[in-house]
C-alpha positions as a Markdown table, in Angstrom:
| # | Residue | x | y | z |
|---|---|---|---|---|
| 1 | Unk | 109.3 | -103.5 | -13.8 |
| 2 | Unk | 109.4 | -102.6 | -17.5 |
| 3 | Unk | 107.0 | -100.1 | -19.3 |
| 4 | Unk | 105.2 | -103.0 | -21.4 |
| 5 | Unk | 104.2 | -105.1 | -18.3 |
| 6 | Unk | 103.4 | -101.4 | -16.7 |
| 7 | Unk | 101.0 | -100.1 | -20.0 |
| 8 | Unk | 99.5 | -103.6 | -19.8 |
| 9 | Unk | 98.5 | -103.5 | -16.2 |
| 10 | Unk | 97.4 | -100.2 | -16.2 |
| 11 | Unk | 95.1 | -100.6 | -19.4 |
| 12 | Unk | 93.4 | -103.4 | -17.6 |
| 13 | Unk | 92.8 | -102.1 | -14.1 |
| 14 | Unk | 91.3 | -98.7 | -16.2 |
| 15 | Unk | 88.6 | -100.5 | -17.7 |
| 16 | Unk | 88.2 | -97.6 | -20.1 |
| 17 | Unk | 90.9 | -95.6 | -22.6 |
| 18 | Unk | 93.7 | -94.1 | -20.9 |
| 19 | Unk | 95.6 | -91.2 | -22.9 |
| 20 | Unk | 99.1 | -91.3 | -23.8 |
| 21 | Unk | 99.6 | -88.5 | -21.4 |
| 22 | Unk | 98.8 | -91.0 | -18.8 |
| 23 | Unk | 100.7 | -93.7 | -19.4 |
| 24 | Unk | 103.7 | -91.2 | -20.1 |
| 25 | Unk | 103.2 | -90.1 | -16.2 |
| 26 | Unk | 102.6 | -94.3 | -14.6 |
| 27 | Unk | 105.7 | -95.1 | -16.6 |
| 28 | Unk | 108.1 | -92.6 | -16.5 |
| 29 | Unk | 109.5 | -92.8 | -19.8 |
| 30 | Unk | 109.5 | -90.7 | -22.4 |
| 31 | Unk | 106.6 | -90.5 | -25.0 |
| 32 | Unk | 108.9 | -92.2 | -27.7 |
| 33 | Unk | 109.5 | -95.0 | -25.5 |
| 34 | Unk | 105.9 | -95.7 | -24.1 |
| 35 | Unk | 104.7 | -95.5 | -27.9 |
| 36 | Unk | 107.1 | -98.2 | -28.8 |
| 37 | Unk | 105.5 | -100.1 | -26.2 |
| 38 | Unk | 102.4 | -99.6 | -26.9 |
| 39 | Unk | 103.2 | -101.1 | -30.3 |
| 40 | Unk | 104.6 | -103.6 | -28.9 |
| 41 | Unk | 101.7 | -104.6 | -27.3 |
| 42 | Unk | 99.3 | -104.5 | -29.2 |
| 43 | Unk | 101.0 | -106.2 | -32.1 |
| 44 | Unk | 101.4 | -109.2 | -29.4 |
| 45 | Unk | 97.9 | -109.6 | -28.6 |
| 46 | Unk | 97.1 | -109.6 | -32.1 |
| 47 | Unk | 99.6 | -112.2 | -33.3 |
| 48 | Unk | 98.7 | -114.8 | -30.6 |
| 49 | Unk | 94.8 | -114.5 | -31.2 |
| 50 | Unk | 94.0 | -113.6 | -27.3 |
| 51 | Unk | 90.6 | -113.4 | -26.0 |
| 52 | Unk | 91.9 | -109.3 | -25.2 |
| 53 | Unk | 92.8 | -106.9 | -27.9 |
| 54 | Unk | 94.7 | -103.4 | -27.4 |
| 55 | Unk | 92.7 | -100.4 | -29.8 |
| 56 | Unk | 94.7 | -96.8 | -30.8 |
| 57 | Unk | 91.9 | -94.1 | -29.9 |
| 58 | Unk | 94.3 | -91.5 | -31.6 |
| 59 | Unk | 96.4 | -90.8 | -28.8 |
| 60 | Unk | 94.2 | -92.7 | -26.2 |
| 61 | Unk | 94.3 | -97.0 | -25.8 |
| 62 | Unk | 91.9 | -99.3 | -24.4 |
| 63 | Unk | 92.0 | -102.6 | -23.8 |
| 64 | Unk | 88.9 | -105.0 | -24.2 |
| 65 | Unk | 87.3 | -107.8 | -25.5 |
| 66 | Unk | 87.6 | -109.7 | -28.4 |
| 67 | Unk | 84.2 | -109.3 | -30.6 |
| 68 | Unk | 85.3 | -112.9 | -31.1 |
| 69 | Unk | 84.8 | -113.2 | -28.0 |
| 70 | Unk | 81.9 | -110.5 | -26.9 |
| 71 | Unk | 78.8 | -112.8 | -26.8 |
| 72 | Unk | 80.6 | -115.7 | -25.7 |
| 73 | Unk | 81.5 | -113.6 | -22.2 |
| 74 | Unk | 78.4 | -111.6 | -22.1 |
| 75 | Unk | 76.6 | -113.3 | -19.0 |
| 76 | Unk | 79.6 | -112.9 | -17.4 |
| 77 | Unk | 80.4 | -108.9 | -17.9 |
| 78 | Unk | 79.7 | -106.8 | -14.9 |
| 79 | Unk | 77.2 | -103.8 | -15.2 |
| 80 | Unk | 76.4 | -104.2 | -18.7 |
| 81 | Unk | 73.3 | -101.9 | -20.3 |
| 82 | Unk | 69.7 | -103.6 | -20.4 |
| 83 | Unk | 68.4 | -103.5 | -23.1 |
| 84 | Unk | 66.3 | -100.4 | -22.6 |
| 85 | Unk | 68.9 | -98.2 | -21.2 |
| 86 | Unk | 70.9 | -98.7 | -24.3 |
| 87 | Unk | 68.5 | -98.2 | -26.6 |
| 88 | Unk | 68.0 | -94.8 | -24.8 |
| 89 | Unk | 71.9 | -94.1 | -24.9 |
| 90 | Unk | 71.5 | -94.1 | -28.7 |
| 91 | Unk | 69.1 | -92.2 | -29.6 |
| 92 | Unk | 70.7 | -89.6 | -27.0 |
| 93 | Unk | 73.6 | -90.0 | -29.4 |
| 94 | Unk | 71.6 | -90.2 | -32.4 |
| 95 | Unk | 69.8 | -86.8 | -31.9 |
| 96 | Unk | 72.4 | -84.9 | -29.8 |
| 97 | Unk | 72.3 | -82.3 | -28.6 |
| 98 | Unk | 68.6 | -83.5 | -27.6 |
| 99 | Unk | 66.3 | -82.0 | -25.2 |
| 100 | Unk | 65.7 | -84.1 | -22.2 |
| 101 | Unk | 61.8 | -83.3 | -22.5 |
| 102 | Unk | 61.9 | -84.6 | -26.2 |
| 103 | Unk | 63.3 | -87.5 | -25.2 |
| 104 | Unk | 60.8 | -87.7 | -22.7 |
| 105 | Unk | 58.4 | -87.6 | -25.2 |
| 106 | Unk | 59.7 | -89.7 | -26.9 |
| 107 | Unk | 60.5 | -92.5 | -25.0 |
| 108 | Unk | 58.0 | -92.0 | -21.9 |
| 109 | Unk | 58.5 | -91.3 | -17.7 |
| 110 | Unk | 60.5 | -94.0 | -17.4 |
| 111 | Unk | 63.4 | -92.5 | -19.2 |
| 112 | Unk | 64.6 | -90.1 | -16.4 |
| 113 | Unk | 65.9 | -93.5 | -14.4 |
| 114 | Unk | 67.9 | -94.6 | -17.6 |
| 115 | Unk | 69.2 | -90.8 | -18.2 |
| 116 | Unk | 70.2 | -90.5 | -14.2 |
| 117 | Unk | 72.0 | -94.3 | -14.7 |
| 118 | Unk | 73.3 | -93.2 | -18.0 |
| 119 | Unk | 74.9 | -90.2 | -16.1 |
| 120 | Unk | 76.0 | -91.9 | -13.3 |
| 121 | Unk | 77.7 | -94.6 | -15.4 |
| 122 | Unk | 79.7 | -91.3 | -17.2 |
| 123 | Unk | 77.9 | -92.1 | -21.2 |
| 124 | Unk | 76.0 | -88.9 | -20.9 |
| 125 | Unk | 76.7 | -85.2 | -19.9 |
| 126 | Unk | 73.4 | -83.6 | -18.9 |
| 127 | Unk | 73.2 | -79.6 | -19.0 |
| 128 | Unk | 70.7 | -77.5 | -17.9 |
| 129 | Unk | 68.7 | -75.5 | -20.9 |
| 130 | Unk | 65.7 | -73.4 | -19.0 |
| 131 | Unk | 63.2 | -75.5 | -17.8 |
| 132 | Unk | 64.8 | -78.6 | -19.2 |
| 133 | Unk | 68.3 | -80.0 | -19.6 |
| 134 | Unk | 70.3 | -80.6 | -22.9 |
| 135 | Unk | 71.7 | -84.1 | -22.8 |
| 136 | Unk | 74.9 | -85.4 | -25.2 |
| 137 | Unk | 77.5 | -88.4 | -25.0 |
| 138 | Unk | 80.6 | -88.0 | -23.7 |
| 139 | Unk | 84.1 | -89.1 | -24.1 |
| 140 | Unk | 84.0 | -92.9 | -22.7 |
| 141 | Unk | 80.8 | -93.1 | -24.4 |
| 142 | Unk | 83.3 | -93.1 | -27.5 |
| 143 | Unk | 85.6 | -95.6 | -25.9 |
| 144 | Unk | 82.4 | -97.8 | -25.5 |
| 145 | Unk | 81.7 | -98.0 | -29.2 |
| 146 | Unk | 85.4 | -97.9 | -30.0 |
| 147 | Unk | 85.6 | -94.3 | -31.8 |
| 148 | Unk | 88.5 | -91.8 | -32.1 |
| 149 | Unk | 86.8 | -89.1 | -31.0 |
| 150 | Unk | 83.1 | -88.0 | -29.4 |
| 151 | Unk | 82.4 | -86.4 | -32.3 |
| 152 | Unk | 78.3 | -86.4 | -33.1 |
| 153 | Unk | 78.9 | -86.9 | -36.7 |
| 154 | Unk | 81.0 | -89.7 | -36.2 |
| 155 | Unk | 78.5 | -91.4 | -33.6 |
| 156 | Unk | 75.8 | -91.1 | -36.2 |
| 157 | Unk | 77.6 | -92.6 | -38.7 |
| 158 | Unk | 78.7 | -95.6 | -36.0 |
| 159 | Unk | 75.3 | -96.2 | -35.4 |
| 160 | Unk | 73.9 | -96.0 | -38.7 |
| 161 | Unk | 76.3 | -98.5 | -39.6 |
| 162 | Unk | 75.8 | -100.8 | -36.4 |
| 163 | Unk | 71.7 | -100.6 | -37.8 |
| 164 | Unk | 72.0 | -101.2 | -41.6 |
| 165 | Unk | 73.0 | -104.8 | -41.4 |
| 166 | Unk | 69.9 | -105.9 | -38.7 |
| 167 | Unk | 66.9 | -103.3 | -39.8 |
| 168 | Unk | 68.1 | -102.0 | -43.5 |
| 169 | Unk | 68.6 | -98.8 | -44.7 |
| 170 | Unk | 64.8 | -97.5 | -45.2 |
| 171 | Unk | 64.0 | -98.4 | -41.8 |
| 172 | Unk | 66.7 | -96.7 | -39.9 |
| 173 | Unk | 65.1 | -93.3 | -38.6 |
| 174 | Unk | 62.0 | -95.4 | -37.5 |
| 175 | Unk | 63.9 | -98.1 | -35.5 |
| 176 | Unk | 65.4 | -95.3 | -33.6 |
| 177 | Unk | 62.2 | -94.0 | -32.6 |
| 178 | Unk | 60.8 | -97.4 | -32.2 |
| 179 | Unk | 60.1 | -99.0 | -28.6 |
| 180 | Unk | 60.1 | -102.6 | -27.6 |
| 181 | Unk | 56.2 | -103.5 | -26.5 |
| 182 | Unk | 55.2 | -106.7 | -24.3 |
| 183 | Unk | 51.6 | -107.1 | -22.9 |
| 184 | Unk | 50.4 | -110.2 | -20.9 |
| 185 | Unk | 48.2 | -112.3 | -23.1 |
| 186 | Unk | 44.9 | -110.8 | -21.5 |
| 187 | Unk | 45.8 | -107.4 | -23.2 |
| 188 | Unk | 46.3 | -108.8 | -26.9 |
| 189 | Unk | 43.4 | -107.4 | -27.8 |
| 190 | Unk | 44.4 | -104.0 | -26.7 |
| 191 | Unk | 47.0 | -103.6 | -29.3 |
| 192 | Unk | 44.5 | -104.5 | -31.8 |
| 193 | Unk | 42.2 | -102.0 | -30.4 |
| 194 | Unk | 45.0 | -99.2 | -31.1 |
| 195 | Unk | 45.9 | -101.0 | -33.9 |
| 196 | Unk | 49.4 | -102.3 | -33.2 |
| 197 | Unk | 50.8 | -105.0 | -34.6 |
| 198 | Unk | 54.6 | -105.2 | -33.5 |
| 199 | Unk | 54.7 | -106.0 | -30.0 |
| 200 | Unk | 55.4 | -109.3 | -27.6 |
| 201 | Unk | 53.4 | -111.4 | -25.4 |
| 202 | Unk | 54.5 | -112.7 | -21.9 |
| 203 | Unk | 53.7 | -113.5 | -18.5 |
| 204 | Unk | 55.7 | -110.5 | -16.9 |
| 205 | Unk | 53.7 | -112.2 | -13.3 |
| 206 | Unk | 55.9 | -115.3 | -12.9 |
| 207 | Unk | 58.0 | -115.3 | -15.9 |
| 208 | Unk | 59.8 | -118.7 | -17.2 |
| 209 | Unk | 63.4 | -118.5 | -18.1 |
| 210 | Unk | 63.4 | -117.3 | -21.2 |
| 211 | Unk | 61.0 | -114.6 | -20.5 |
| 212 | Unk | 63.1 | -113.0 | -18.0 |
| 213 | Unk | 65.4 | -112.5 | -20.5 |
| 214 | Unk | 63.1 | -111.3 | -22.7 |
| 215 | Unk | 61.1 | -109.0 | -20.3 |
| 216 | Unk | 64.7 | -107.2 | -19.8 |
| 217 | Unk | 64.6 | -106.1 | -23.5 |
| 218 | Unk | 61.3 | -104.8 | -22.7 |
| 219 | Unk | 61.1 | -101.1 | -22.9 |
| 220 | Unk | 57.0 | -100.5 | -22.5 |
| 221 | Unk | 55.4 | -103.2 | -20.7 |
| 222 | Unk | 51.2 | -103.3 | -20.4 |
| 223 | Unk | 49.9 | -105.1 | -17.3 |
| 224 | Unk | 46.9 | -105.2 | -15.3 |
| 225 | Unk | 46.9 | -102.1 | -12.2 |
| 226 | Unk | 48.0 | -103.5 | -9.3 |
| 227 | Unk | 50.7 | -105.7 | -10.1 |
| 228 | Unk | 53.2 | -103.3 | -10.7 |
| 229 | Unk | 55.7 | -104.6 | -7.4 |
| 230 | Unk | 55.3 | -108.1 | -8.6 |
| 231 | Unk | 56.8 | -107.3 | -12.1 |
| 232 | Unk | 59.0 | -104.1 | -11.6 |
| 233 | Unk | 61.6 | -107.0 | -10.4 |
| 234 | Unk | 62.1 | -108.3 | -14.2 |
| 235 | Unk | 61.4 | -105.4 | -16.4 |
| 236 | Unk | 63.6 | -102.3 | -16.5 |
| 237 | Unk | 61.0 | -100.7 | -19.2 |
| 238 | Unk | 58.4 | -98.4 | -18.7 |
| 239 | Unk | 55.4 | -99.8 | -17.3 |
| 240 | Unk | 51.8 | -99.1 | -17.9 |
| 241 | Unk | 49.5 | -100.1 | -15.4 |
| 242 | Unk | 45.2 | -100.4 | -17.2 |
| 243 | Unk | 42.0 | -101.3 | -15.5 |
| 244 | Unk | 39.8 | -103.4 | -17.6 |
| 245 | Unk | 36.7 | -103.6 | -16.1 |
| 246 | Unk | 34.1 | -100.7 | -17.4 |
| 247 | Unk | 33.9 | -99.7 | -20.9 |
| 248 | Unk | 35.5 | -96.1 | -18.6 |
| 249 | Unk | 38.3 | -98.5 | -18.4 |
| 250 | Unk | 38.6 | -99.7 | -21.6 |
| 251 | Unk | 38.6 | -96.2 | -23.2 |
| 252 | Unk | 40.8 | -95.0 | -20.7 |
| 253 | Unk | 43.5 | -97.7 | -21.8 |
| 254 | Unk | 43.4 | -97.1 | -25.2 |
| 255 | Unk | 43.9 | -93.5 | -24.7 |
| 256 | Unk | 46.8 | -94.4 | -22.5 |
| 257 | Unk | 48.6 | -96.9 | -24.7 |
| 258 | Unk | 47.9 | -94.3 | -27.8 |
| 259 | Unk | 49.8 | -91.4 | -25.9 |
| 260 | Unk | 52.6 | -93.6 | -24.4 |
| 261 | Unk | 53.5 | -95.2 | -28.0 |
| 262 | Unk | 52.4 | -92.6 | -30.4 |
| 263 | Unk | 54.9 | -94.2 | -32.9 |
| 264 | Unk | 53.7 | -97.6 | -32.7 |
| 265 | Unk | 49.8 | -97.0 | -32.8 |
| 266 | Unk | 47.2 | -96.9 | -35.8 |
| 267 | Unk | 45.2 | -93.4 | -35.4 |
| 268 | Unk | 42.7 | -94.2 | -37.4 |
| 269 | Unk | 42.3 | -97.3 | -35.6 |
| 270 | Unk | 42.5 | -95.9 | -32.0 |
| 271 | Unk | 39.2 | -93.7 | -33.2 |
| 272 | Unk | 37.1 | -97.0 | -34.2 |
| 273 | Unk | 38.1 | -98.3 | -31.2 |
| 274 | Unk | 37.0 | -95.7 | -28.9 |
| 275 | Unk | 33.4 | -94.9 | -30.9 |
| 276 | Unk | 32.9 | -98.1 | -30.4 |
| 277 | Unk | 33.0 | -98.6 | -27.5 |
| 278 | Unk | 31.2 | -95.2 | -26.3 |
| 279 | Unk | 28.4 | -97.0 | -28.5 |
| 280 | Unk | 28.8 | -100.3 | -26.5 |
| 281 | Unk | 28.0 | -98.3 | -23.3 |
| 282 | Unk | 25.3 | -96.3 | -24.3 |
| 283 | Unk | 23.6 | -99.6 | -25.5 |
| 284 | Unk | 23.3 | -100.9 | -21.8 |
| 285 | Unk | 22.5 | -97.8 | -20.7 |
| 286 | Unk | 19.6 | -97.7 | -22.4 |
| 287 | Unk | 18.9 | -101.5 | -21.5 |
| 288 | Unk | 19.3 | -100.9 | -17.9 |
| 289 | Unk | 16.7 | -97.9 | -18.0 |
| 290 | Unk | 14.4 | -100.9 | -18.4 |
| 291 | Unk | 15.5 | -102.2 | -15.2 |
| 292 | Unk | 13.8 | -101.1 | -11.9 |
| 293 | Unk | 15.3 | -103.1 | -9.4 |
| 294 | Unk | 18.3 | -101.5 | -7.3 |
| 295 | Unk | 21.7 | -103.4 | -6.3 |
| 296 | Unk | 23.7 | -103.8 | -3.8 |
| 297 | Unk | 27.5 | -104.0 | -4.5 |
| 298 | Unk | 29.7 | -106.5 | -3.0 |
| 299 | Unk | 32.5 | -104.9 | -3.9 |
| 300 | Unk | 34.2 | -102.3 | -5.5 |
| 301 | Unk | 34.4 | -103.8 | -9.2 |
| 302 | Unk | 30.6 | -104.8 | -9.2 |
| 303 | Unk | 30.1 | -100.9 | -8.0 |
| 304 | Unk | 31.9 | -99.8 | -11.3 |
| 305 | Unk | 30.0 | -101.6 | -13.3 |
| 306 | Unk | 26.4 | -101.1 | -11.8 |
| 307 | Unk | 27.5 | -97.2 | -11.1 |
| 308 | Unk | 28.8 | -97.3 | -14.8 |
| 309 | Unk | 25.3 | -98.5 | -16.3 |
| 310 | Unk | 23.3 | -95.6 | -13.9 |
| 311 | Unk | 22.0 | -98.5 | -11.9 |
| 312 | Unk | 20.5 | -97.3 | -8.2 |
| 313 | Unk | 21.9 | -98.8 | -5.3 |
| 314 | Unk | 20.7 | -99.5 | -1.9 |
| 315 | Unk | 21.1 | -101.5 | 1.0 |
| 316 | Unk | 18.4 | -103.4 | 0.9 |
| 317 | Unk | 18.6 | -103.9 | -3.0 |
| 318 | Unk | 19.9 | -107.5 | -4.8 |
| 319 | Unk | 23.1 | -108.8 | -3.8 |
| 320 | Unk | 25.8 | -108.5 | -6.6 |
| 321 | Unk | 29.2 | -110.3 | -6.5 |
| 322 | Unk | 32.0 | -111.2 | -8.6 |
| 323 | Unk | 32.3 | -115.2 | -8.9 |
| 324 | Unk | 35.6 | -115.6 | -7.5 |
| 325 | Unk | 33.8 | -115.7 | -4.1 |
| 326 | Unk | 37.2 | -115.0 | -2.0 |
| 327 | Unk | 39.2 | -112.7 | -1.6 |
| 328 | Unk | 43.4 | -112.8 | -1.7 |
| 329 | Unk | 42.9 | -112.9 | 2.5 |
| 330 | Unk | 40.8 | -115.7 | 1.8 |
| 331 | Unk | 37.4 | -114.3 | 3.6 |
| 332 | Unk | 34.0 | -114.8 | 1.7 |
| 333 | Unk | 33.2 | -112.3 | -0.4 |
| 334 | Unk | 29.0 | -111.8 | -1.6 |
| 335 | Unk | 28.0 | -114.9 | 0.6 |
| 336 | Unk | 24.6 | -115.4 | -0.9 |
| 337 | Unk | 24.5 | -113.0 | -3.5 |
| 338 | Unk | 21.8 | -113.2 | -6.3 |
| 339 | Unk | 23.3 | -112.8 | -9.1 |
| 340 | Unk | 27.5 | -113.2 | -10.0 |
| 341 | Unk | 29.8 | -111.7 | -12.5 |
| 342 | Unk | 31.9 | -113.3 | -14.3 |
| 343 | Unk | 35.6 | -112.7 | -13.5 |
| 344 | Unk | 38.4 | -112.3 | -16.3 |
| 345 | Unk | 40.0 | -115.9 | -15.3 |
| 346 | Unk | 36.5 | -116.9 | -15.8 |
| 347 | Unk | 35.9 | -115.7 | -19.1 |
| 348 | Unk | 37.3 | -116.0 | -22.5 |
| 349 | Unk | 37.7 | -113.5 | -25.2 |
| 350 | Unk | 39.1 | -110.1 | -25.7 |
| 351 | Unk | 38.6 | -107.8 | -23.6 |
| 352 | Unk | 35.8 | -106.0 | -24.7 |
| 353 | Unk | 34.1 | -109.6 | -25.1 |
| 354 | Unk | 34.8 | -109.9 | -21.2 |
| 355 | Unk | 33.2 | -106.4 | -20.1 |
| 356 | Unk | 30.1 | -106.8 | -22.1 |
| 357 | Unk | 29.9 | -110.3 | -20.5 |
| 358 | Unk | 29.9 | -109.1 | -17.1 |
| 359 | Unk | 27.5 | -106.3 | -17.9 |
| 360 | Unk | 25.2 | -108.8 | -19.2 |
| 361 | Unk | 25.6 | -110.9 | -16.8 |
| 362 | Unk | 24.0 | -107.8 | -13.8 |
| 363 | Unk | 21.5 | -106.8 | -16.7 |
| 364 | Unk | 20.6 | -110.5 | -17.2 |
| 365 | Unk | 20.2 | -111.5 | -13.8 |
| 366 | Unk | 18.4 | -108.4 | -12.6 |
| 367 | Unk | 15.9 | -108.7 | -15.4 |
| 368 | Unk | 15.4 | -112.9 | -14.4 |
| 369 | Unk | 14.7 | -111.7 | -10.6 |
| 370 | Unk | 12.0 | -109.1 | -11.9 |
| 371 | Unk | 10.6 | -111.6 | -13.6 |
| 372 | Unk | 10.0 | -114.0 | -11.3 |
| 373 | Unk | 9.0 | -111.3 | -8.7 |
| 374 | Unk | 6.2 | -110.9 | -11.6 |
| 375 | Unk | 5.4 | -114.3 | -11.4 |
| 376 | Unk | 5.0 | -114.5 | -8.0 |
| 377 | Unk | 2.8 | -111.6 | -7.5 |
| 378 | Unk | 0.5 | -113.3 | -10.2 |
């Protein structure tokens, strides 16, 4: 066997750059000799265009695809990044040394499953710091992006270069701090709410083809609680679960989505939105002081809203249900119930439209059943 058929197998079975130390050792030759060949080699794959091309590291080689070829064979690659995981290996690179809890902050919970993958994988070195770890890119995170040498100052100028082309120069620094944002189309309204304007709407509940492969490039996804085993399968991201039912709810959300994506949200919006709707509530409130007649829940949204409005209950009071009238088992649910509340499939709107039509809805009913207790009496 000869030392360029040796080099060549050996740079392919690596799958990463192996030193010229290395290849002195596999071969057996001297370092003059295995240099030669290395030459050799990589003046051969050039001349005959192949879908493989040998790179000089300085003193390290790897072989790898064609950028010809890259996108072409990408569907194809085994246990390539999602899109999330590598948008959180570069800004590791971009900031490093960084502070695993800044990132955190950064980037939300669901970082510490990219950082322990990015480990795993060998991209990142993780250190511990007091409380917190330091995290930087290591040496085949440099043969990934083709560099010389994992030098910081080299991988910030790499990916400021990769950037300037796609985002532009003055929009850099916030495109590394930027996250990509998908809500399902009930919580479009939310990101008006908290003022964003950049973000994606799917169905992350049974996606269509292309929105599989969109939801993978998702890196904070909003959904409705409860779903979260349903859509985990095709979103890597961080995923934030909101109620929607109470105006509690509502305000709740919007404080969630304003701490989770800091970077993306409108504060001065996020303020409107929550005085408004603490003035929403207080409105029926003071409309169901009016009401003297006492519930009774049929289940445990209906006691939300009743409960959320200072309504009494009791046992005996009028039955309140939502209109779906089964549940997911299939039973019956508020079998003769006095008054219903409209359910989000059932209504249209945003979503404070949809709370403030199920509150009216109780309010509405209750007052009708007063008044035709009056009626009777008379």
């Amino acid at each position: 066997m000869g030392e360029i058929e040796i080099i060549e197998a050996a740079l392919f079975a690596a799958g990463r750059a192996v030193s010229l130390e290395m290849l002195v050792k596999i071969t057996g030759k001297s370092r003059k000799t295995v240099l030669k060949a290395i030459e050799g080699l990589i003046e051969s794959y050039a001349e005959r265009k192949s879908g493989l091309e040998i790179l000089d590291l300085g003193g390290r080689y790897v072989m790898q695809v064609n950028p010809d070829y890259s996108e072409l064979v990408q569907g194809v690659a085994p246990g390539e990044l999602s899109a999330p995981k590598l948008r959180t290996l570069s800004m590791i690179a971009y900031h490093q040394p960084l502070l695993q809890t800044s990132l955190v902050e950064m980037r939300g919970g669901g970082v510490y499953e990219h950082i322990r993958e990015l480990i795993e994988r060998g991209f990142v070195d993780s250190r511990p710091e007091g409380r917190t770890r330091v995290l930087s890119t290591t040496p085949l995170f440099a043969d990934y992006f083709g560099l010389k040498q994992n030098d910081p100052v080299a991988i910030k100028e790499k990916i400021l270069g990769l950037l300037k082309d796609q985002v532009g120069q003055s929009n850099i620094e916030s495109w590394v701090g930027k996250k990509t944002v998908a809500v399902s189309p009930m919580y479009e309204s939310l990101m008006e709410m908290c003022g964003i304007k950049d973000y994606l709407v799917l169905n992350p509940y049974s996606p269509s083809g292309e929105e599989i492969t969109r939801l993978l490039e998702v890196e904070v996804l909003i959904i409705t609680a409860g779903y979260l085993e349903t859509v985990r399968q095709y979103c890597d991201g961080e995923i934030l679960e909101v109620h929607s039912t109470t105006f509690e709810d509502l305000r709740e959300a919007v404080a969630a989505v304003a701490e989770e994506l800091a970077a993306e949200v409108n504060p001065e919006k996020v303020e409107e939105s929550l005085r408004l709707l603490k003035e929403e509530r207080e409105k029926y409130i003071s409309a169901a002081l009016l009401v003297g007649q006492k519930v009774k829940p049929a289940t445990d949204m209906i006691s939300r809203i009743v409960n959320d409005m200072n309504i009494g209950f009791s046992s005996d009071g009028v039955l309140i249900a939502p209109d779906y009238g089964t549940s997911k088992n299939g039973g019956k649910i508020g079998e003769g119930a006095e008054i219903l509340v409209p359910t989000h499939r059932n209504v249209e709107g945003g979503l404070l439209e949809r709370v403030c039509s199920k509150y009216d809805a109780v309010l509405e009913g209750l007052k009708r059943i007063e008044e035709t207790e009056s009626n009777t009496q008379i």
